[in-house]
N, C-alpha and C positions, 0 to 999 in steps of 0.2 A: 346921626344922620336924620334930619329932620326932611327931606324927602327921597321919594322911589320912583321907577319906573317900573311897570310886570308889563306882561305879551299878554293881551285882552283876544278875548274869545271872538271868531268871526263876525262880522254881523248879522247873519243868518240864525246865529244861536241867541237868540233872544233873551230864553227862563236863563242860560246858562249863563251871560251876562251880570244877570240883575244876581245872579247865586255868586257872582266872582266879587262883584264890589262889594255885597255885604259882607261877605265871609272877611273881606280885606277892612272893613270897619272895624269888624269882631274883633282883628285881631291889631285892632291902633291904626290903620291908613285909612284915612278920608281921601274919595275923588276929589279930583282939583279938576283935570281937563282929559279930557278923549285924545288920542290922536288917531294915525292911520292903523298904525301895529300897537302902540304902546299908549298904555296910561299912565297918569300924573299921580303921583297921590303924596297927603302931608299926615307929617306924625300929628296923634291925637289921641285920646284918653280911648280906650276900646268900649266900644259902644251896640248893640244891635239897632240895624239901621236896615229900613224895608229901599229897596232900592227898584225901579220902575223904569223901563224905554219904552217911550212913542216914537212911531217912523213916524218921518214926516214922507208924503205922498204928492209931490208938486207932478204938474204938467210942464212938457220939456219945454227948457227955458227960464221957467218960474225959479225964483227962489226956493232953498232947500229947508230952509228953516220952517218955524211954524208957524203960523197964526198967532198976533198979540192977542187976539181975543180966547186962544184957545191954551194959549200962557196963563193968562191973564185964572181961566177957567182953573183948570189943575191947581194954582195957588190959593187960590178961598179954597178948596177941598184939602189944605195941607200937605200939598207936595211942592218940595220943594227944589226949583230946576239946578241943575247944576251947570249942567255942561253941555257940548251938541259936534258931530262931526259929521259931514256929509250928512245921512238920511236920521243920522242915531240920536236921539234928544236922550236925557237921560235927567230922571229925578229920583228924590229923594224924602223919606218920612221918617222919624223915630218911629222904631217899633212901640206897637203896643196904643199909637198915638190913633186909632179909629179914620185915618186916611183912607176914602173909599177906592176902589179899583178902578182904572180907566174905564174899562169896558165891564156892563152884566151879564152880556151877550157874546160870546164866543163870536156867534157870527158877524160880528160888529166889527173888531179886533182884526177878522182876516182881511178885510177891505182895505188896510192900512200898510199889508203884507204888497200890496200890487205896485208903487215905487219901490222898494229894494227887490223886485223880482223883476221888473223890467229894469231896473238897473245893471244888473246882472247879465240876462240876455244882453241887453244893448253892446256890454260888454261885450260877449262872446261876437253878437254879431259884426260888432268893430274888426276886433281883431280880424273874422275871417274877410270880411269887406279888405283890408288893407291885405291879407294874403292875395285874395283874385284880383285886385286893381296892380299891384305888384306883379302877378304874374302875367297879366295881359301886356305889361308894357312892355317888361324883358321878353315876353313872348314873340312880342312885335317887331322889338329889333334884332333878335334873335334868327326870326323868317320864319316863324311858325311855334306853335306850343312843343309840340315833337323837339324841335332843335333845341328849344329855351330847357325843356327839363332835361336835356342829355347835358348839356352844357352844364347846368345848376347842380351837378351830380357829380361831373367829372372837376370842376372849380372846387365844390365841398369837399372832395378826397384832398387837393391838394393843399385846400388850408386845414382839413382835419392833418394830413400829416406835420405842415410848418406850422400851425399855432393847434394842435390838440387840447392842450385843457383851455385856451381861452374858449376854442368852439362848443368844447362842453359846456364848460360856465353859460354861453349864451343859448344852447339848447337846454340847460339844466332850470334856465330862469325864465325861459317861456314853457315849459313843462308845468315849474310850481304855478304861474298864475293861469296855468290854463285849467288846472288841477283844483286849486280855489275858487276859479269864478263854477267851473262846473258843479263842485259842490257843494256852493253857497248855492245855485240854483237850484240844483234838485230837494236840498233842506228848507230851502225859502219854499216851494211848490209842495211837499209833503205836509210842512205846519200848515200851509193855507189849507188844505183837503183836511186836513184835521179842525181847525178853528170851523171850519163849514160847515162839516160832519156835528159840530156841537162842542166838538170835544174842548175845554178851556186849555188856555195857555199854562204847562209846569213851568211855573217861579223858581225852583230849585229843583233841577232835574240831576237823578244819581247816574244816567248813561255818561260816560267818560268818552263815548266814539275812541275809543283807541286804535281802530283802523286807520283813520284819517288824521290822526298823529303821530302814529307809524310809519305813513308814507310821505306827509307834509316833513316831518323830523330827516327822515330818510333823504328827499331833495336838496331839504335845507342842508343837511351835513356836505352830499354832494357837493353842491354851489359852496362851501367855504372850501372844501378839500379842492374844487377845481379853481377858485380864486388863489390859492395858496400858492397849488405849481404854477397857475399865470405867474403872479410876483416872482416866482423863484428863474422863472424861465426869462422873462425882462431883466431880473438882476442882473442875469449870468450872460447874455448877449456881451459877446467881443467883438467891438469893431476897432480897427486899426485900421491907419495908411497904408497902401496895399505897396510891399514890396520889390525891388527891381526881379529879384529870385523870388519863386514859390516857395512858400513854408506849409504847405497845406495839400490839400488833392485839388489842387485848378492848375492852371498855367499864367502865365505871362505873356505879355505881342513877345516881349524883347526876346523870350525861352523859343520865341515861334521864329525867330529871326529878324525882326521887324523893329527899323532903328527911330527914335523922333522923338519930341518932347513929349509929356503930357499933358493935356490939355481939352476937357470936357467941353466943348461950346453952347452945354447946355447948361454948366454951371454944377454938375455934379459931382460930390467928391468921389477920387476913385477912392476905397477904399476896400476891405474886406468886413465880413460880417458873418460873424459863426452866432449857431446859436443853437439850444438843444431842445426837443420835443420831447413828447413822452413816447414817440414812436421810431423818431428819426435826430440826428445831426444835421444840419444847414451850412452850408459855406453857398453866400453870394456873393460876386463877385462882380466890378464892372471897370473898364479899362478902357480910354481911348489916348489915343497917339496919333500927333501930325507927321506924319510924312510925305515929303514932297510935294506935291501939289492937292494929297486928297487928306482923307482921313481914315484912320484903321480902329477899327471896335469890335468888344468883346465883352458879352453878360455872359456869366455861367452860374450856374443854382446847381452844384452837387448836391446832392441825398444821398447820406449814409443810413440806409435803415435797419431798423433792429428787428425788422420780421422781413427775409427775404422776399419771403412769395409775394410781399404788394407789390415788387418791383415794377412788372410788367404792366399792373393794373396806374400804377403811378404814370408810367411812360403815356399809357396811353392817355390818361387825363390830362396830362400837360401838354399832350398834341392837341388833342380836343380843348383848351383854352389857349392854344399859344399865341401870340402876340400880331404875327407875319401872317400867319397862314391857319388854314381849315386842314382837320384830319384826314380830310382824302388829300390831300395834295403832298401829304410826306408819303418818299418812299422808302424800300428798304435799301439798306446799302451796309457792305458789307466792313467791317472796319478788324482789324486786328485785336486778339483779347477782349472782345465784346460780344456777350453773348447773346445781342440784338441789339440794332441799328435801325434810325430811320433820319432822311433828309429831306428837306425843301429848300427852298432859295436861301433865306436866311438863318435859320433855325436848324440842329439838330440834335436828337436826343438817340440815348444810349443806353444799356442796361450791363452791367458788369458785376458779379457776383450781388452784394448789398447794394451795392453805388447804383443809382439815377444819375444821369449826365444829361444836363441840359443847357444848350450854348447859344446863344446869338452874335451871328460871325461875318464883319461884313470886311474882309480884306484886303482893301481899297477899292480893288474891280471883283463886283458879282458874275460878271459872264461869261468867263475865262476860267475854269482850275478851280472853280469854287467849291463843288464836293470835294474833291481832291485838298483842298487850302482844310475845310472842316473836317476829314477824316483824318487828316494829319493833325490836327490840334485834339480832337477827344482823342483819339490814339494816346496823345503824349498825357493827356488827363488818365487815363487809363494805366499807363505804362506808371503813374505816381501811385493811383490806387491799389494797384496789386503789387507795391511791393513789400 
């Protein structure tokens, strides 16, 4: 194998950089190129080799690279450039070869610290800039902050329940870069108080921070163990053409009595769709039938959960996002085998031992028998679940 890739120190670790390329000399790898996580490196005869990073310190907008003049400079002094990614230049000198130091001045050295520390920040501040700008908007259409974070609570339970590890995975990978950029700040901010202080930059520093590998390793493991069950959980998704008879815990028009073709005018397949969480089972369902002059339709989202007690906490979040209606406008209503019940116009949801029952049910006329039409159909959902 005449080349490698390794996982390169943050860029906040400077000495501990220029200590990873040599060591990687010492032992046959020559840098080739930087990248974001990983370096490049080619076989070579094992050599000691002084290895050296200049930030580069541009004004926003400017180019990130450095100065030909100050290239140009470092190479009469015998270093020699190699490589460069965002802020990180990196060069190089046989040992032993009398290549002087960048810097004689400690406090020289720190000024150069001030791009990758506002880079950093800038970072953090992004991100939270895009948190508040997000939250004002959904705030806004929501009717108020109050509403937007009830609502952003009770939506997160219910796709923590129907997609669990993917939501971890996307909480797990804004964790690690929140957890990097903050680190990379407060170690970019400590070497600067220290080069200030006098103190010179260590070239080869023996601290291993194994705190901050502990828990950066820790995240990391997470986000593959939560990418894994995502894949396993999108494999294992059954959907099938949804049958004239149920094979599952929903119902049918045709089980409900209700005769006609089918036929979606909005172009959707009916079909069924199971799928399994790490908290719950899924069965969505949707069904529409022409009958006589109108149309007759039917979504249903059973939950099978594997921790009872969310049940209730679940019902009430899918009222509080339901599609039809606002959670004050469902009420309670009483249905048979259902250990709680609630109704509005179109919509209702149910709670039965494990099962969540959630329907949208419009059976040709809403103004007529309509509780009555939907308490007969979870009923008959009901009466499959318990048996």
């Amino acid at each position: 194998m005449e080349r490698r890739y390794a996982f390169q120190p943050g860029d906040y670790a400077i000495g501990e950089n220029e200590k990873f390329y040599s060591d990687m000399a010492e032992r046959g790898w020559s840098l080739m190129k930087r990248g974001r996580w990983l370096s490049r490196f080619k076989r070579v005869k094992p050599e000691k080799t002084i290895y050296r990073i200049e930030l580069a310190s541009p004004r926003i907008f400017e180019d990130k690279g450095l100065p030909e003049e100050k290239l140009s400079l470092f190479e009469d002094c015998g270093w020699e450039f190699v490589t460069s990614y965002d802020l990180i230049n990196v060069f190089r000198a046989p040992d032993g070869s009398g290549a002087p130091e960048f810097y004689m001045e400690p406090e020289q050295q720190a000024e150069t610290l001030r791009g990758l520390r506002r880079s950093y920040l800038s970072g953090i501040a992004f991100a939270l800039a895009i948190i508040v700008v997000y939250t004002l908007i959904f705030a806004a259409m929501s009717g108020g902050i109050n509403e937007f974070l009830s609502s952003f609570w009770e939506e997160m339970l219910v796709a923590a329940v129907e997609e669990t590890a993917m939501l971890a995975l996307c909480t797990l990978i804004i964790a690690y870069g929140v957890w990097q950029s903050l680190y990379g700040a407060v170690r970019t901010a400590i070497l600067y108080k220290r080069l200030r202080r006098g103190e010179p930059l260590d070239h080869s520093p023996k601290n291993r921070r194994i705190g901050h590998k502990v828990i950066s390793g820790a995240l990391l493991c997470l986000c593959a163990v939560s990418a894994a069950l995502c894949l396993v959980q999108y494999i294992g998704v059954d959907r099938y053409k949804l049958p004239q008879v149920s094979d599952g815990p929903y119902i049918t028009l045709e089980e409900l009595g209700w005769k006609g073709e089918r036929d979606d005018p909005f172009g959707n397949e009916q079909e069924v769709r199971v799928s399994t969480s790490i908290l719950a089972e899924h069965w969505d369902v949707n069904e529409y039938l022409l009958d006589g002059d109108g149309g007759v339709w039917i979504y249903q989202d059973i939950y099978r959960l594997r921790y009872p007690g969310m049940c209730t906490d679940l019902a009430q979040a899918i009222m509080c996002s339901a599609t039809f209606s606002d959670m004050e406008n469902f009420v309670p209503i009483s249905i048979e085998g259902a250990d709680a019940a609630w109704y509005t116009r179109l919509e209702t949801v149910a709670v039965c031992d494990e099962y969540v029952i959630y329907i949208t049910y419009s059976p040709g006329t809403i103004e007529e028998n309509a509780m009555e039409d939907a308490a007969r159909a979870v009923g008959a959902i009901i009466s499959r679940v318990t048996l």
